[in-house]
C-alpha positions in Angstrom: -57.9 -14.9 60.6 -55.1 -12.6 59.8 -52.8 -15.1 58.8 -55.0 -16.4 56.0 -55.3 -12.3 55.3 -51.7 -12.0 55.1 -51.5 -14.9 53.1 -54.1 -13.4 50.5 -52.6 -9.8 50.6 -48.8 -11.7 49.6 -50.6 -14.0 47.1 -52.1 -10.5 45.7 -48.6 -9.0 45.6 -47.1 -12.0 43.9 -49.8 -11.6 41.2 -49.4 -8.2 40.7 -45.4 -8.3 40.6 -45.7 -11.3 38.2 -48.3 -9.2 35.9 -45.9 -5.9 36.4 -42.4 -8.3 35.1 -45.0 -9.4 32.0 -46.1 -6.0 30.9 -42.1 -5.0 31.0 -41.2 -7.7 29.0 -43.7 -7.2 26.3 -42.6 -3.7 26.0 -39.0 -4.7 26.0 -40.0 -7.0 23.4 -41.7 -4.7 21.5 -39.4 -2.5 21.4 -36.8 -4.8 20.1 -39.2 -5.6 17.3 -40.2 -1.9 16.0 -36.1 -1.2 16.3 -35.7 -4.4 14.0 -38.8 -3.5 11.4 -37.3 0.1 11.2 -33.6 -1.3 10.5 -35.5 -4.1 8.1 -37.5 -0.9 6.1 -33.8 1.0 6.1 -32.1 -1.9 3.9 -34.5 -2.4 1.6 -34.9 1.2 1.0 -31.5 1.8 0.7 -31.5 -1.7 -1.2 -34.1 0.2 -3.4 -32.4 3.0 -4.3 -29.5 0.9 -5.3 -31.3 -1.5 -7.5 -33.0 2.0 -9.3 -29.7 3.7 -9.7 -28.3 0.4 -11.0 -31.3 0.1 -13.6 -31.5 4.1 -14.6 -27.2 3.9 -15.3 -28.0 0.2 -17.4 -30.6 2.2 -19.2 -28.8 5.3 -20.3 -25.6 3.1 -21.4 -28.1 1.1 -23.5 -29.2 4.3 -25.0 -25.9 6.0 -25.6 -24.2 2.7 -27.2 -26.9 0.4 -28.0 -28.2 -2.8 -26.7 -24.9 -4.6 -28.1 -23.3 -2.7 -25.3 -25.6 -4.9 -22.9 -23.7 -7.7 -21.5 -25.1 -11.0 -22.2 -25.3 -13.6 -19.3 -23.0 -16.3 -19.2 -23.5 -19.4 -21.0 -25.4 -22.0 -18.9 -22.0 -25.0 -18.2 -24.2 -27.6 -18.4 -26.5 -28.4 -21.0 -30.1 -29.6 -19.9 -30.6 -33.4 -19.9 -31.3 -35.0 -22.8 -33.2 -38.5 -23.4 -30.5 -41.8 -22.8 -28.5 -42.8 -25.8 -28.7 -45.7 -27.4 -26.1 -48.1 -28.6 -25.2 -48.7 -31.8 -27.3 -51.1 -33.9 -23.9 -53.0 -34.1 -23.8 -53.5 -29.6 -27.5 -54.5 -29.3 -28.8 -57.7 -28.7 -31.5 -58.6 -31.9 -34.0 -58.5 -28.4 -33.4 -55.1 -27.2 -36.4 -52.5 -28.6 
């Protein structure tokens, strides 16, 4: 009878040392995740604060000089498609619409 005890009481321990590596590794894991969301919130404030400055230093050279002084964007280098071109009347077969 105290071998099936033993047996139980090492089963128990086995559990319990499996459950105790689990909880570590969620708080390991969490941990990494918080450090990550704090370094995530960190760039896009900072991103922020650049896109604001950005914006507030576009704003007062538009006011000083005008909105001529505003850069337009860059022509597009391709045009957008266009129906297919027909031959001339002269190429055609007297069947083709």
């Amino acid at each position: 009878m105290s071998v099936e005890s033993d047996e139980a009481r090492q089963r128990a321990e086995a559990k319990f040392k499996k459950a105790e590596a689990a909880a570590r590794e969620r708080e390991s894991a969490l941990a990494a995740y918080e450090a990550a969301e704090v370094a995530r919130r960190r760039n896009m404030a900072r991103l922020k604060a650049l896109r604001l400055a950005k914006e507030a230093a576009e704003t007062k050279a538009e006011a000083v000089d005008g909105p001529a002084a505003k850069r337009s964007a860059p022509a597009a280098k391709r045009s957008a498609p266009t129906a297919k071109r027909r031959a001339p009347a002269s190429k055609r077969s007297a069947r083709s619409p």
